[in-house]
Biotite code that builds the C-alpha atoms (Angstrom):
import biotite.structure as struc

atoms = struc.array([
    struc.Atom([0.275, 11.788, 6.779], chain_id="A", res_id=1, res_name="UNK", atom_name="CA", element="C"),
    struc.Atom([-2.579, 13.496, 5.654], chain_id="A", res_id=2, res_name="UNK", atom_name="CA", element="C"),
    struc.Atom([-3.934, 16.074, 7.576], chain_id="A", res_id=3, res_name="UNK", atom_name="CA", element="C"),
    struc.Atom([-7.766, 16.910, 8.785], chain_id="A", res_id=4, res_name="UNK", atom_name="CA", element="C"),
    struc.Atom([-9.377, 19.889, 8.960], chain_id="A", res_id=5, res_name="UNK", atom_name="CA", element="C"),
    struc.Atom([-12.149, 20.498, 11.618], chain_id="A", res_id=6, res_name="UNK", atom_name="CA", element="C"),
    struc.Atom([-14.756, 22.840, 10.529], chain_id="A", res_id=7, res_name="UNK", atom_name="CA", element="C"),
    struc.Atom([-16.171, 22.452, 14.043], chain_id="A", res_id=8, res_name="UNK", atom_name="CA", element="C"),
    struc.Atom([-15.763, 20.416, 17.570], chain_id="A", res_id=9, res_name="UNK", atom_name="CA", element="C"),
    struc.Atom([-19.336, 19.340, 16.276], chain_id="A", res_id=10, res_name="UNK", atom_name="CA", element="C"),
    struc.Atom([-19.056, 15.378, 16.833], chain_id="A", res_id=11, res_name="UNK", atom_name="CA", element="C"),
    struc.Atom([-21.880, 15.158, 13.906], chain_id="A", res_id=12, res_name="UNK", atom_name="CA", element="C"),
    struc.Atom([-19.909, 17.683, 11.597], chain_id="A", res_id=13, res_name="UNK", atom_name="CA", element="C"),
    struc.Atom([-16.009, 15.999, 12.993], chain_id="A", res_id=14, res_name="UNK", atom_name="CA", element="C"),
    struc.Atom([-17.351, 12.652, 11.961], chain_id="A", res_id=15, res_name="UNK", atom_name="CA", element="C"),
    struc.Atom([-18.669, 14.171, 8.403], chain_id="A", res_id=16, res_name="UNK", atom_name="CA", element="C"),
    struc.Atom([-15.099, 15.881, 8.151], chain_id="A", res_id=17, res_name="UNK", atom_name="CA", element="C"),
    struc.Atom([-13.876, 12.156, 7.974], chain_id="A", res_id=18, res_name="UNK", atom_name="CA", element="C"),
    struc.Atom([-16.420, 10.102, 6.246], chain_id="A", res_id=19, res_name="UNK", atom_name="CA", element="C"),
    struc.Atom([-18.535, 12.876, 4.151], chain_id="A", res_id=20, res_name="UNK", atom_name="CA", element="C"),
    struc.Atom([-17.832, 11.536, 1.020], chain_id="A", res_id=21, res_name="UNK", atom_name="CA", element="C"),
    struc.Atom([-19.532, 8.462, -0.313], chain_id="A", res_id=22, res_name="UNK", atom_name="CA", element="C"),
    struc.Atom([-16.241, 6.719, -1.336], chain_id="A", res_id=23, res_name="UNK", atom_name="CA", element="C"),
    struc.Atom([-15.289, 6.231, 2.296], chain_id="A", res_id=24, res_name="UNK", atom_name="CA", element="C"),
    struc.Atom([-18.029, 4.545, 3.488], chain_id="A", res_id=25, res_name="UNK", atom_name="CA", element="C"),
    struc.Atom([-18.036, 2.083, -0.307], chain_id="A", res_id=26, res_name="UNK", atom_name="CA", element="C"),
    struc.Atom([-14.382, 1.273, 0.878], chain_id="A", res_id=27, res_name="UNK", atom_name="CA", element="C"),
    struc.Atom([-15.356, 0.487, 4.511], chain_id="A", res_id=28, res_name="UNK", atom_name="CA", element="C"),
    struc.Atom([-18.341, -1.543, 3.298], chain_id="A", res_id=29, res_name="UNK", atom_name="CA", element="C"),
    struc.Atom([-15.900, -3.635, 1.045], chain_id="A", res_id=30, res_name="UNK", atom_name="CA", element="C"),
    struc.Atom([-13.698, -4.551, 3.516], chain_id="A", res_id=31, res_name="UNK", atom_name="CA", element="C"),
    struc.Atom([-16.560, -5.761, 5.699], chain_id="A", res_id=32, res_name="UNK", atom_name="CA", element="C"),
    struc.Atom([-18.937, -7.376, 3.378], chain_id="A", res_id=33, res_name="UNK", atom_name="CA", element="C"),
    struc.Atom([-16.541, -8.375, 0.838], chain_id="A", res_id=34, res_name="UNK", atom_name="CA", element="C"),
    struc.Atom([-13.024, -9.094, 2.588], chain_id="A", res_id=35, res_name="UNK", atom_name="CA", element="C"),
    struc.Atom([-11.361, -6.240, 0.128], chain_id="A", res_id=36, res_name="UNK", atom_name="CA", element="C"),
    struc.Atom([-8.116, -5.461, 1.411], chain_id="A", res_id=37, res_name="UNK", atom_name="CA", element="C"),
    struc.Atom([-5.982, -4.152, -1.654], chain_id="A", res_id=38, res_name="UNK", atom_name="CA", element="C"),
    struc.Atom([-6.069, -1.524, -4.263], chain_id="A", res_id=39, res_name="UNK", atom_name="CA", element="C"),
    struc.Atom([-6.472, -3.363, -7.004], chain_id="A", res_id=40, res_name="UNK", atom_name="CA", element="C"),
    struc.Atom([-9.941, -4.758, -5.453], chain_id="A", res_id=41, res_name="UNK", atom_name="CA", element="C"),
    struc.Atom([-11.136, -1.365, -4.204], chain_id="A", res_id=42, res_name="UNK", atom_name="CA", element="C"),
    struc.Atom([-10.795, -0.305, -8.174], chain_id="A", res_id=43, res_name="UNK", atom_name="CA", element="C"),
    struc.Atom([-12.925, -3.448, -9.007], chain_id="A", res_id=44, res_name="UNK", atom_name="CA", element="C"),
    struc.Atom([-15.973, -2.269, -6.690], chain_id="A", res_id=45, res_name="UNK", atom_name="CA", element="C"),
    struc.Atom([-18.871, -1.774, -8.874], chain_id="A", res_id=46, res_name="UNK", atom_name="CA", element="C"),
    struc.Atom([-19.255, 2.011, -8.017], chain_id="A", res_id=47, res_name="UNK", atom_name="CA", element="C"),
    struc.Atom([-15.866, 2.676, -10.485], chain_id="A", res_id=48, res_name="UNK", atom_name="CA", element="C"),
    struc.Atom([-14.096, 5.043, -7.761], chain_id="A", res_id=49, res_name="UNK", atom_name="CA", element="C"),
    struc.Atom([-11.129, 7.085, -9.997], chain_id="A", res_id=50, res_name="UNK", atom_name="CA", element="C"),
    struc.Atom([-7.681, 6.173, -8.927], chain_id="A", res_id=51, res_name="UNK", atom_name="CA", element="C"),
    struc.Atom([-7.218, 9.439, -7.317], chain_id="A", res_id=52, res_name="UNK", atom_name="CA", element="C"),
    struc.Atom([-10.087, 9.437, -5.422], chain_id="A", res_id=53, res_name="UNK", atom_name="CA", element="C"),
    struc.Atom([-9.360, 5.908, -3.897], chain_id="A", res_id=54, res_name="UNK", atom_name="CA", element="C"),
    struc.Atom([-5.863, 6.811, -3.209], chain_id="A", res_id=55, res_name="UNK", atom_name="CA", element="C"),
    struc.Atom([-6.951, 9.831, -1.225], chain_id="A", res_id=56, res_name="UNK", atom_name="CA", element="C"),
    struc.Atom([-9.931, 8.260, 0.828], chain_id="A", res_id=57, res_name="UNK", atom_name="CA", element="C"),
    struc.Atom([-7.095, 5.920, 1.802], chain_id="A", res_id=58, res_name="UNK", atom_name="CA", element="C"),
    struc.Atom([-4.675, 8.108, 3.186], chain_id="A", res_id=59, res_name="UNK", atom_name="CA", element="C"),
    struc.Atom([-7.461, 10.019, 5.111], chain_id="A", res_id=60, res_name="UNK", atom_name="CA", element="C"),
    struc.Atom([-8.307, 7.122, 6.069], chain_id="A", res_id=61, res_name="UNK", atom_name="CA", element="C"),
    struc.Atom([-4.546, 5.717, 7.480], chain_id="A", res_id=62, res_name="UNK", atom_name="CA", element="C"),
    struc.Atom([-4.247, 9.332, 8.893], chain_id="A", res_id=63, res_name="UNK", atom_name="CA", element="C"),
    struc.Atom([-7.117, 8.846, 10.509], chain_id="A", res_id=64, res_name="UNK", atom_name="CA", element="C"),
    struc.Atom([-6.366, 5.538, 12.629], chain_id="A", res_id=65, res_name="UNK", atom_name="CA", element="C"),
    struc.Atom([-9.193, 3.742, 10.853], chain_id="A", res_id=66, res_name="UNK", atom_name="CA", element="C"),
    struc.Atom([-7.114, 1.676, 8.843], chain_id="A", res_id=67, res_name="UNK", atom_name="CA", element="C"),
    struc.Atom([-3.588, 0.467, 8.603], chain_id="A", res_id=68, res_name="UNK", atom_name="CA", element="C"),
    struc.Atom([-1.527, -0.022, 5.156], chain_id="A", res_id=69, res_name="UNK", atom_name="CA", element="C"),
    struc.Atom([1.326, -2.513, 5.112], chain_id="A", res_id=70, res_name="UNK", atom_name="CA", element="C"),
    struc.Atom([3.016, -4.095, 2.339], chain_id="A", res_id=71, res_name="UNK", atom_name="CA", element="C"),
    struc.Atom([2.198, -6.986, 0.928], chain_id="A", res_id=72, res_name="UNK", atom_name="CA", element="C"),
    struc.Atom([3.782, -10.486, 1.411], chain_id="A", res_id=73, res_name="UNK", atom_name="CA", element="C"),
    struc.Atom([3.735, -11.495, -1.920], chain_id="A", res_id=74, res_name="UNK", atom_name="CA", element="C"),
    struc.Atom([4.854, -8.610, -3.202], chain_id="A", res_id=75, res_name="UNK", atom_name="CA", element="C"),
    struc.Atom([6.867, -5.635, -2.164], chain_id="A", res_id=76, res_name="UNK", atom_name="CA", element="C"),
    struc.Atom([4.596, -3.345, -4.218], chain_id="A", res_id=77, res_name="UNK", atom_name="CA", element="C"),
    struc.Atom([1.511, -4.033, -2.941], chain_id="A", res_id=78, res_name="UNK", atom_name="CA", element="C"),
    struc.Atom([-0.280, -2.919, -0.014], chain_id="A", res_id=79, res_name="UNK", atom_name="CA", element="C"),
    struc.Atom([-2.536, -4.504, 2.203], chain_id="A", res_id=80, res_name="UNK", atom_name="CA", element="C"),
    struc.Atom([-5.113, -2.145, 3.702], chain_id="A", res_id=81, res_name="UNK", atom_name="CA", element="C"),
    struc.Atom([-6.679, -3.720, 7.165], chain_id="A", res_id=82, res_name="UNK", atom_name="CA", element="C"),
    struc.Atom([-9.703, -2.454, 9.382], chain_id="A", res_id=83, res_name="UNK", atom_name="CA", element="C"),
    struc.Atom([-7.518, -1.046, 12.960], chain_id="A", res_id=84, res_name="UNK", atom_name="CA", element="C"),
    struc.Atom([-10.077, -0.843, 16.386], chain_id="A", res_id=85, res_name="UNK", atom_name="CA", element="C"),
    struc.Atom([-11.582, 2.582, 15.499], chain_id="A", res_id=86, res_name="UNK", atom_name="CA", element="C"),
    struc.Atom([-12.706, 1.089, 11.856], chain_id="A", res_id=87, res_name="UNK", atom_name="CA", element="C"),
    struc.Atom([-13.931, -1.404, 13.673], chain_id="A", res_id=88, res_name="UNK", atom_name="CA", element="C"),
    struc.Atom([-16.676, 0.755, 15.248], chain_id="A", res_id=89, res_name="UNK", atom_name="CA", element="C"),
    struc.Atom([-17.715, 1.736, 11.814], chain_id="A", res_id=90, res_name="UNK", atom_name="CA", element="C"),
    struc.Atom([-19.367, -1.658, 11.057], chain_id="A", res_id=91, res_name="UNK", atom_name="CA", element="C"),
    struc.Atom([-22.654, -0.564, 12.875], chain_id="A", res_id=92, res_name="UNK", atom_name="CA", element="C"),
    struc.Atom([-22.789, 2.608, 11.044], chain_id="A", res_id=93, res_name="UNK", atom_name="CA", element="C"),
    struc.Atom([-21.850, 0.782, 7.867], chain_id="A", res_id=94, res_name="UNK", atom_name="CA", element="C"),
    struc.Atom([-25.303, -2.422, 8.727], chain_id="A", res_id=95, res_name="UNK", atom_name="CA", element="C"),
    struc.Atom([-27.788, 0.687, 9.365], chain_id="A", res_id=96, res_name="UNK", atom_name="CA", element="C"),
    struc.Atom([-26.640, 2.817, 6.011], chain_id="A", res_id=97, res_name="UNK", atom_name="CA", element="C"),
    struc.Atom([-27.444, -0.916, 4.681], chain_id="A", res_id=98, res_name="UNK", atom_name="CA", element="C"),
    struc.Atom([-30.633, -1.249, 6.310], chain_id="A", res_id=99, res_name="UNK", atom_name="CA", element="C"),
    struc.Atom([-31.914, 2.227, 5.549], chain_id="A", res_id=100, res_name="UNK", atom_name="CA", element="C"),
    struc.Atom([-30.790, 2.142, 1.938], chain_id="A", res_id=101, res_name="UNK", atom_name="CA", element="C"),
    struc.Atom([-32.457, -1.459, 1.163], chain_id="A", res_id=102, res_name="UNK", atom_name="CA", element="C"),
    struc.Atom([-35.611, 0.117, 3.202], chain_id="A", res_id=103, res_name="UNK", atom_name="CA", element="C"),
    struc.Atom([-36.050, 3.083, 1.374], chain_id="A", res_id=104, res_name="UNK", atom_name="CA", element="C"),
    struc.Atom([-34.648, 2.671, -2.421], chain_id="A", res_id=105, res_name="UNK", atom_name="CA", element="C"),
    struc.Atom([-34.011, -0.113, -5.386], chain_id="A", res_id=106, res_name="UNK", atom_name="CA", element="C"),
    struc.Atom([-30.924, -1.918, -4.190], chain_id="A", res_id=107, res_name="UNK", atom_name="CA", element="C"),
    struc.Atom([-28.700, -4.616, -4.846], chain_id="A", res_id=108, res_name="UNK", atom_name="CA", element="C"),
    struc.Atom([-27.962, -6.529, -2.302], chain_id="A", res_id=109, res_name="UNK", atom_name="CA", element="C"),
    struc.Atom([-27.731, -9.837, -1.214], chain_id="A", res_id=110, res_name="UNK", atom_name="CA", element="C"),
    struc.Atom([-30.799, -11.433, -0.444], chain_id="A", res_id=111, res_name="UNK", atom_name="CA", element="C"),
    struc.Atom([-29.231, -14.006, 2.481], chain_id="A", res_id=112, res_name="UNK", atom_name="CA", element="C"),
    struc.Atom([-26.825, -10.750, 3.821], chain_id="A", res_id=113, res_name="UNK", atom_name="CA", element="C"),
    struc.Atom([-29.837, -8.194, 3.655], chain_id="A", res_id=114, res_name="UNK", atom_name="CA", element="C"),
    struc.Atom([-31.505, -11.547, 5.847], chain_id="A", res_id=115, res_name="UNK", atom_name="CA", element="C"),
    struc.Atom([-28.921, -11.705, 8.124], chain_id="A", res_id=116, res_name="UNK", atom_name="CA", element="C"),
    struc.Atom([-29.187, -8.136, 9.239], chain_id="A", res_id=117, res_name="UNK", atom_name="CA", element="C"),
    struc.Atom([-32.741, -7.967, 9.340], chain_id="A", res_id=118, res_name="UNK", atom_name="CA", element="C"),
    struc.Atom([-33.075, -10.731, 11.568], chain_id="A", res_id=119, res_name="UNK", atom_name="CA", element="C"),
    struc.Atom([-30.548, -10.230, 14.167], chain_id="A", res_id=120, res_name="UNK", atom_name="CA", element="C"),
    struc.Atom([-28.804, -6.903, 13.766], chain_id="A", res_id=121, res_name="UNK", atom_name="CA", element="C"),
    struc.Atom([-26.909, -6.892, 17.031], chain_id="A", res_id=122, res_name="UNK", atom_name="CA", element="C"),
    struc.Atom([-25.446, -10.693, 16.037], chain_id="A", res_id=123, res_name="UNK", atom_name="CA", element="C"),
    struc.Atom([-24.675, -9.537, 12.195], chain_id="A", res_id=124, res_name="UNK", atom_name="CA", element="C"),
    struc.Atom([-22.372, -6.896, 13.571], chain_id="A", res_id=125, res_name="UNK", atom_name="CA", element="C"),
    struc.Atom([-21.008, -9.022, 16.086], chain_id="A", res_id=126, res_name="UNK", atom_name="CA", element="C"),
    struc.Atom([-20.103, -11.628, 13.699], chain_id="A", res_id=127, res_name="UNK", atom_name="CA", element="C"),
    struc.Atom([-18.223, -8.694, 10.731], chain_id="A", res_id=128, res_name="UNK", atom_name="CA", element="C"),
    struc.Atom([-16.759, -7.088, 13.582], chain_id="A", res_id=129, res_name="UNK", atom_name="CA", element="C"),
    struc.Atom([-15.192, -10.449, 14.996], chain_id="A", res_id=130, res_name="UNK", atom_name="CA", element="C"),
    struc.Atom([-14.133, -11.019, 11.090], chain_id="A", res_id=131, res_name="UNK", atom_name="CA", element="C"),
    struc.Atom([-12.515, -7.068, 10.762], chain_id="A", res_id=132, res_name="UNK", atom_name="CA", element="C"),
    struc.Atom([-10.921, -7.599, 13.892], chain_id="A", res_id=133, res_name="UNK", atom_name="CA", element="C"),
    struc.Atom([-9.341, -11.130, 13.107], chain_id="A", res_id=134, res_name="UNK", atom_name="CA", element="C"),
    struc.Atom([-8.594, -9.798, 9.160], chain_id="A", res_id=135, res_name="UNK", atom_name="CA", element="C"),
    struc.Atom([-6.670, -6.915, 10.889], chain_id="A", res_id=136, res_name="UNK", atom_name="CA", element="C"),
    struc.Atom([-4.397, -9.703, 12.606], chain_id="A", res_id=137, res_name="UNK", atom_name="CA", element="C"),
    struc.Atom([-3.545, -11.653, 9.632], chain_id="A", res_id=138, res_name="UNK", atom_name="CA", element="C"),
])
């Protein structure tokens, strides 16, 4: 298990020790928006995270509680990465880094998703927290 060092009780600066690094919030955001839930499909994410890197945002991100890694039922190789209660909670963060981004640079997004939050924020993150939460069951 990968261990986490605290530069401070801070909750801004505890919640940047976890999720300071723009990989870990590209890897959240693809098993949201995108239903991503192995390796193999992280490393497809049009950002090209390294192997390394990926491997080490998701062990920080197991020893963390904000995911779970089992293996695979097709095959004993593989693992399946799933969303647990506390990565959950990140969907809201996840909609407004969406929402700010698409407000304030060029982006690349979806028009009917981009919609969809826009509209009725409170009901988008209902609805991709209800699909995280039932993704995490399967």
């Amino acid at each position: 298990m990968k261990e986490l060092k605290q530069r401070s009780a801070c909750p801004v600066s505890t919640s940047l020790d976890i999720f300071g690094d723009k990989w870990t919030f590209l890897i959240l955001r693809d098993m949201v928006f995108a239903g991503k839930s192995t390796y193999g499909e992280f490393l497809l994410s049009a950002e090209k995270i390294a192997t390394n890197v990926l491997a080490d945002r998701l062990a920080v991100l197991e020893s963390q509680g904000i995911l779970t890694k089992t293996v695979a039922a097709d095959k004993k190789s593989k693992f399946t990465y799933r969303l647990t209660g506390k990565g959950v909670d990140t969907v809201p963060i996840i909609v407004e880094l969406v929402l700010w981004g698409s407000r304030h640079c060029p982006t690349d997004i979806a028009t009917d998703l981009l919609a969809e939050l826009r509209t009725d924020k409170g009901t988008a993150v209902e609805k991709y927290q209800k699909l995280a939460r039932e993704k995490s069951l399967i």
